[in-house]
Each structure stands twice: as structure tokens, then as C-alpha cells.
C-alpha positions as CSV (number, residue, x, y, z in Angstrom):
1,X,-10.5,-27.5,-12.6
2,X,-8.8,-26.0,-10.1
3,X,-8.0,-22.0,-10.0
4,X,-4.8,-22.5,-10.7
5,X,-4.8,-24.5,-13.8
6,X,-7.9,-22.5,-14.7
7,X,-7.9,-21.3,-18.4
8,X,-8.9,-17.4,-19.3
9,X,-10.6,-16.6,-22.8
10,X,-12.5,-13.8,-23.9
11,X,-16.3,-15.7,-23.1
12,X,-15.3,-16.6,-19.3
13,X,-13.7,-13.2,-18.7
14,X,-17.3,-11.5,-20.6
15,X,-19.2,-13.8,-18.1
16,X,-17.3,-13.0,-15.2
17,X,-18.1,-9.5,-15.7
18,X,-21.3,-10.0,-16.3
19,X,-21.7,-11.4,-12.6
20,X,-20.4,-8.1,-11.1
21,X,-22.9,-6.0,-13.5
22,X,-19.5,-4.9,-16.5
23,X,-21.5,-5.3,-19.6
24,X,-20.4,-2.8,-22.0
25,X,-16.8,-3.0,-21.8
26,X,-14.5,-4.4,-24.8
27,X,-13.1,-7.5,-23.9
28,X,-9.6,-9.5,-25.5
29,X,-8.1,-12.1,-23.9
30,X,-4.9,-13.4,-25.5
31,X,-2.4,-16.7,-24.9
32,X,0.5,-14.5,-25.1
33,X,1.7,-10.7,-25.7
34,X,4.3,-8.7,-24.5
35,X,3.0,-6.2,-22.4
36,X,-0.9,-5.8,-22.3
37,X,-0.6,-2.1,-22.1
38,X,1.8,-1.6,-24.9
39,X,-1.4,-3.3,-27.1
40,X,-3.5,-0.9,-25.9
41,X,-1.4,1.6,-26.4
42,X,-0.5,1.2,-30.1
43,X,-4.1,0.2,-30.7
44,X,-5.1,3.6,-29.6
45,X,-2.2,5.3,-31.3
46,X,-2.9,3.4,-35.1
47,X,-6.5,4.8,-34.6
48,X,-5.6,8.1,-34.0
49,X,-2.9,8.3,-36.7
50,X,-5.4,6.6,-39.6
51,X,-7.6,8.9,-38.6
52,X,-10.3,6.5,-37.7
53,X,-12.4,7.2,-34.6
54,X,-11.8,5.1,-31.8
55,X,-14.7,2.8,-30.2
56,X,-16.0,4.0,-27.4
57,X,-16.4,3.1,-24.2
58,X,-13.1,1.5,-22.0
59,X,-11.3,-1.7,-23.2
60,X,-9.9,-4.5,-21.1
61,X,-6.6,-6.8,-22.4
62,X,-5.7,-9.8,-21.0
63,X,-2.9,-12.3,-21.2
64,X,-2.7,-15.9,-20.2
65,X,1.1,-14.9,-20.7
66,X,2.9,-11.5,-20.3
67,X,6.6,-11.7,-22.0
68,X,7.9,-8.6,-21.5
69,X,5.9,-6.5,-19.0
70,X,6.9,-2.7,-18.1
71,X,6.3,-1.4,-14.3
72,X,7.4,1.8,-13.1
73,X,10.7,3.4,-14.3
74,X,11.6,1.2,-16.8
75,X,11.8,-2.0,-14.5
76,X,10.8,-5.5,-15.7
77,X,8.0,-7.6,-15.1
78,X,8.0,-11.0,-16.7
79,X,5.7,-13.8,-15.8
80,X,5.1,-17.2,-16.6
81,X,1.8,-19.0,-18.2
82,X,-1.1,-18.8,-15.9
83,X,0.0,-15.2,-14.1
84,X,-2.5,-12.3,-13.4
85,X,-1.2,-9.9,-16.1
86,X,-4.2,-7.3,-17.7
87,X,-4.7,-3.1,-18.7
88,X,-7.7,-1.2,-19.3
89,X,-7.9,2.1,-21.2
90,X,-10.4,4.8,-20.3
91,X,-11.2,8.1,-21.1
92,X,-11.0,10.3,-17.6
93,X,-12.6,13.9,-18.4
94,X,-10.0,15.4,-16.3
95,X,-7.1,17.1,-17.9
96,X,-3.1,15.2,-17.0
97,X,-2.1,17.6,-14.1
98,X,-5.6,16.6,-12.2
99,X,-4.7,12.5,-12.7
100,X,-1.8,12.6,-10.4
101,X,-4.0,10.8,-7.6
102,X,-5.3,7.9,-10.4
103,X,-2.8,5.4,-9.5
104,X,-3.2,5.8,-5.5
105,X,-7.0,5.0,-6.8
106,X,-6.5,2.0,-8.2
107,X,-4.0,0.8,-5.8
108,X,-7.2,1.0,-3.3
109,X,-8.9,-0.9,-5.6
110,X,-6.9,-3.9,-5.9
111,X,-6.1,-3.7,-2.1
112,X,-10.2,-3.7,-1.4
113,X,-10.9,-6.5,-3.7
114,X,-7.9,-8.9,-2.4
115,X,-8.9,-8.0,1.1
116,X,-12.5,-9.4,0.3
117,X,-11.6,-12.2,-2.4
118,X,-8.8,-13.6,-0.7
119,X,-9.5,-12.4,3.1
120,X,-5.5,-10.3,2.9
121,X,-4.2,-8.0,4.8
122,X,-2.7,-5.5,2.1
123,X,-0.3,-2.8,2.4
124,X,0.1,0.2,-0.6
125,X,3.9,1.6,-0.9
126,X,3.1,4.7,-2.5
127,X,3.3,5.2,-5.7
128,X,1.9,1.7,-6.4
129,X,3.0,-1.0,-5.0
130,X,1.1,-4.0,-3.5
131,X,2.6,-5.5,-0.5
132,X,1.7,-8.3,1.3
133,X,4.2,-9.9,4.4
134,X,6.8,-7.2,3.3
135,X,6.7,-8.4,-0.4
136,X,5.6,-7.8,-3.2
137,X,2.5,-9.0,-4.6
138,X,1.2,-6.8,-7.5
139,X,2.3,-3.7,-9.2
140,X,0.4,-1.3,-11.4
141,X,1.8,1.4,-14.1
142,X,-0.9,4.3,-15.0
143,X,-0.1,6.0,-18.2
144,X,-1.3,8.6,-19.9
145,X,-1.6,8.2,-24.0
146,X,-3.5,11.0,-25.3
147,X,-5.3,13.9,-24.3
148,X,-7.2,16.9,-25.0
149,X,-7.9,19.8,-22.6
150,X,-11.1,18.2,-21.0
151,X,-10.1,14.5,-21.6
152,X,-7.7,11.9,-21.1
153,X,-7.5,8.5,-22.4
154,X,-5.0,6.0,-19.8
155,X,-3.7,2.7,-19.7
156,X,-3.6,1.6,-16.1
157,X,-1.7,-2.0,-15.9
158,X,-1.8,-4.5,-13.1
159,X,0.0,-7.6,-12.6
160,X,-0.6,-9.9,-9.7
161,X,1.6,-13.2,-8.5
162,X,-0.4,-15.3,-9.8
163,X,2.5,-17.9,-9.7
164,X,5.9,-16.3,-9.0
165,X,7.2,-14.2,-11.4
166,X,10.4,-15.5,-13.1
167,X,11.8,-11.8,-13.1
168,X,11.0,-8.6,-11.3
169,X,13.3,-5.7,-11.1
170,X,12.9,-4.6,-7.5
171,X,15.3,-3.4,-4.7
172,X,13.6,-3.5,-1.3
173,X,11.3,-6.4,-2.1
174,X,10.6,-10.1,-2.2
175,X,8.2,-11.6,-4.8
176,X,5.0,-13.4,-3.4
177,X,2.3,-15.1,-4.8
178,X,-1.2,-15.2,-3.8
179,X,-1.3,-19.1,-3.6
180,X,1.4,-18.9,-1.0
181,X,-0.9,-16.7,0.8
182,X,-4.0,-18.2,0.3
183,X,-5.1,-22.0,0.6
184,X,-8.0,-21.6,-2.2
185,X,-7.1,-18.5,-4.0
186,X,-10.1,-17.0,-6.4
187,X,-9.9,-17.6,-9.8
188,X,-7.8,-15.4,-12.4
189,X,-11.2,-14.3,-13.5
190,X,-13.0,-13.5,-10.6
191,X,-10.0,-11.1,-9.5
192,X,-9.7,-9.7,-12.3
193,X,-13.6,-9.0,-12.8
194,X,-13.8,-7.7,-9.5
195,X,-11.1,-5.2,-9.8
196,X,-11.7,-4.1,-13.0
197,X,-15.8,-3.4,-11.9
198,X,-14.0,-1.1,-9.0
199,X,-11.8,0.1,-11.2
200,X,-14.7,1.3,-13.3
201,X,-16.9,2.5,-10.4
202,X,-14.2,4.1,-8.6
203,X,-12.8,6.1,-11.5
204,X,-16.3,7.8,-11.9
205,X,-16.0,9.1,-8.7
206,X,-12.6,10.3,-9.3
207,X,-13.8,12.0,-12.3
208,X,-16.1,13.6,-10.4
209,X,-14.7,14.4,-6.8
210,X,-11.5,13.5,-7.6
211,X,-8.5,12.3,-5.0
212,X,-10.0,13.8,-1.7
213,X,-12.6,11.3,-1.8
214,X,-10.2,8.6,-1.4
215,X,-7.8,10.0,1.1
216,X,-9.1,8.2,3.9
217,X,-9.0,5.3,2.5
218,X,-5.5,5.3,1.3
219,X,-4.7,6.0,4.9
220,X,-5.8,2.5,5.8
221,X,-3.2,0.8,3.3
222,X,-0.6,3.4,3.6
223,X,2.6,1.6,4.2
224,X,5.4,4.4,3.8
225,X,3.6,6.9,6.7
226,X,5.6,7.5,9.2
227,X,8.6,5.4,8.2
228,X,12.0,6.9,7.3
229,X,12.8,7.1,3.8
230,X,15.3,8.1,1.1
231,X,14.0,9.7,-1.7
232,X,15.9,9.3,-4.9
233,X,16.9,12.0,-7.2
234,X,19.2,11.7,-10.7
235,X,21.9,13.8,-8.4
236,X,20.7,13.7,-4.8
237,X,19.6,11.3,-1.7
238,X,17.4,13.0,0.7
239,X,16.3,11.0,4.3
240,X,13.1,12.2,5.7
241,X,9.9,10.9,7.7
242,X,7.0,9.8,5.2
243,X,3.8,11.9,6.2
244,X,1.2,10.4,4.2
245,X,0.1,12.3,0.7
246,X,-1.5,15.8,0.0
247,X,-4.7,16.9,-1.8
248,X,-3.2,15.7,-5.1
249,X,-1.8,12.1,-4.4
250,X,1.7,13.4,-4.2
251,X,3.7,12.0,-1.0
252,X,4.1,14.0,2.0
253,X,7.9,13.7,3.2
254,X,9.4,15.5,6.6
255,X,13.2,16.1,6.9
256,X,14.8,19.1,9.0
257,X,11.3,20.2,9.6
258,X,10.2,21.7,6.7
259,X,7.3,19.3,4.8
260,X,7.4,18.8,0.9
261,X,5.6,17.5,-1.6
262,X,7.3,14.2,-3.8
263,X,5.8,13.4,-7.4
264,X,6.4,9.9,-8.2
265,X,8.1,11.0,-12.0
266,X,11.0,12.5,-10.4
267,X,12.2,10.2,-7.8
268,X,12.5,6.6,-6.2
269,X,11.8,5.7,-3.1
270,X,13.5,3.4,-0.3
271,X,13.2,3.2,3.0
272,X,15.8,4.4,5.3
């Protein structure tokens, strides 16, 4: 069987992360759902509002099929049968306001694993976009579902081209697919074993030394760094020089001298 036409269940994703060591992770894997996060998501919610406690440890959804993905700001993200569409909710024992530099993680995660699965040379736009040739390749959507004062639970979402999408809001780029890229691409479930065991590994070091531990290595992939940009507001369009990101994740931006920090909430980015 060949990657493409390769089938996901629950036992080859279980046995693919066995292989990279992921053993005590809960593991679905459906034919079809909306959006993989949302499920996660209401899961968690319907837990907490029955008053049941919830299992412990993270939890991985997958979907042969996504029908109505969610990326960033509301934009669509809907794939065909046979795509790379899956979320994993974990518990980070760091409060929201100390998180802003999760999704910069897990861009380096994906990029790191396509670079060594598929031999790709992978740029990150931030806040998390996965480019490839100038286009897009895979996007990811971190969000934050509960949370106490030490703790917070997340559902970070990635889709990859598996196949082109049949729909992608986007502005500045061009769907690709990794078979376009890539004569013998890996297998839905190796990728997505392999990113998820970084994911895991990475986050713990996040947890514990959080973004600074990953600056450098965000350099390597960091697409917007010295390019012009616009940044976005409800009510204003600002042109600046990107200057990488500070101490937090937040991108660095340049315009009439003066450096500022951006938070990826408030604004949209394009480049000038």
C-alpha cells in the first residue's frame, strides 16, 4: 500500500507511537469530524461541566477527514479524505500569559520533523505558518480551554497537505502538498507520530525553561526577519522591518526607528 492510499485507525496510529517510545497517550482516530480540536474541546468542556474528572495524561484526535477545520482568525481549513488533519490536548503547568511562545514551539516541531522525514527545507511565518517554496504547507492553531493559576490545558491543531486542500482562506499564499514535494512522502502515521513525540518532549522543556530555550532555533526557520511587513490592526496599517521575536515569542517589528513588540491576537500580518 502505498502512503498515499494508506489507511489511519486508532491500532496503526498506537503502533506508530510506540516506535518513537509515545506509550501512554490517549489515542482516537476517526473517518470523519469537523474539526479535530473542536472534539477535544467539547470533550474537555462536558467533563468539566458534569463534574467528572478528566483522564489524565494528553490525548491525540485524528481524522482520516476534516470537514470544517478552524486556523487562525477564524479562516477555513477544509480537506479532503486522506489529508494530515490531528490536535492534542495537554496540561502545560504554566499559567496563559507564560504560553505566548507555545505555538512558535510547535511550529519548530513540525519544521524539525519534515526536515528529517521528508529531507525539506522549511520556513515558519510567525505566528504559525509552515511554508515551503513560498507556500503553504501546514498550519497550526494553539488554544487555550481551561486553566487554573498553575495550569493550563491546550488544544494545539496541525494540518498538513497531505493532498491539496479543497479550501484555505489565505491571502499571501499558495497551497502545497507534500507529495508535490517529495517523491516518496512518509506515511500519515509516521508524521504524525513523529511530531506528536516532539511535540511531547519539546513541551516539557517549555514547561520547564520555557521560550528562551527555543529562540535559536526559531531563528533558523524564521521567514518574516528582516523582511518588510504590514501589520494589521481593526483601524490601522503599519509598514515596518521584521526583527525576529523577543523573550516571550511575540514578533519584533522596526518602523521609524523605534522597535515594538506584535502579539499575534491583535493583528495580521503581510508582507510589504
Amino acid at each position: 500500500m502505498s502512503a498515499a492510499s494508506e489507511i489511519l485507525t486508532t491500532s496503526i496510529m498506537l503502533e506508530a507511537l510506540k516506535r518513537r517510545g509515545v506509550t501512554d497517550l490517549q489515542v482516537e482516530v476517526f473517518e470523519s469530524l469537523p474539526s479535530t480540536s473542536e472534539y477535544l474541546s467539547a470533550t474537555l468542556h462536558n467533563q468539566n461541566a458534569s463534574g467528572s474528572t478528566p483522564p489524565k495524561g494528553s490525548r491525540l484526535c485524528v481524522a482520516d477527514w476534516q470537514t470544517n477545520g478552524q486556523g487562525r482568525r477564524g479562516k477555513t481549513w477544509v480537506t479532503e479524505q486522506g489529508n494530515i488533519t490531528f490536535s492534542m490536548l495537554v496540561s502545560i503547568n504554566k499559567p496563559p500569559a507564560m504560553l505566548m511562545g507555545l505555538s512558535l514551539v510547535t511550529g519548530v516541531c513540525v519544521a524539525e520533523s519534515l526536515g528529517t522525514l521528508a529531507g525539506l527545507s522549511v520556513d515558519l511565518k510567525w505566528p504559525n505558518d509552515v511554508l515551503v517554496a513560498e507556500k503553504k504547507l501546514c498550519g497550526l492553531l494553539t488554544e487555550l480551554v481551561s486553566n487554573t493559576p498553575e495550569q493550563t490545558q491546550v488544544v494545539v491543531g496541525i494540518g498538513i497537505n497531505y493532498k491539496q486542500p479543497l479550501h484555505i482562506d489565505t491571502v499571501d499564499y499558495k497551497a502545497i502538498n507534500l507529495p508535490e514535494l517529495v517523491a516518496l512522502p512518509p506515511s500519515r502515521a509516521d508524521l504524525i507520530s513523529d511530531v506528536v513525540a516532539r511535540l511531547l518532549g519539546e513541551y516539557a522543556v517549555f514547561e520547564t525553561s520555557g521560550w528562551p530555550a527555543f529562540a535559536d532555533r526559531w531563528d533558523a526557520f524564521d521567514y518574516l526577519k528582516g523582511r518588510k511587513v504590514r501589520v494589521l490592526t481593526n483601524d490601522a496599517e503599519e509598514h515596518a522591518v521584521a526583527v525576529g521575536v523577543d523573550d516571550q515569542g511575540a514578533l519584533l517589528v522596526r518602523a521609524d526607528g523605534v522597535t515594538r513588540a506584535v502579539y499575534s491576537g491583535e493583528v495580521s500580518l503581510r508582507l510589504a
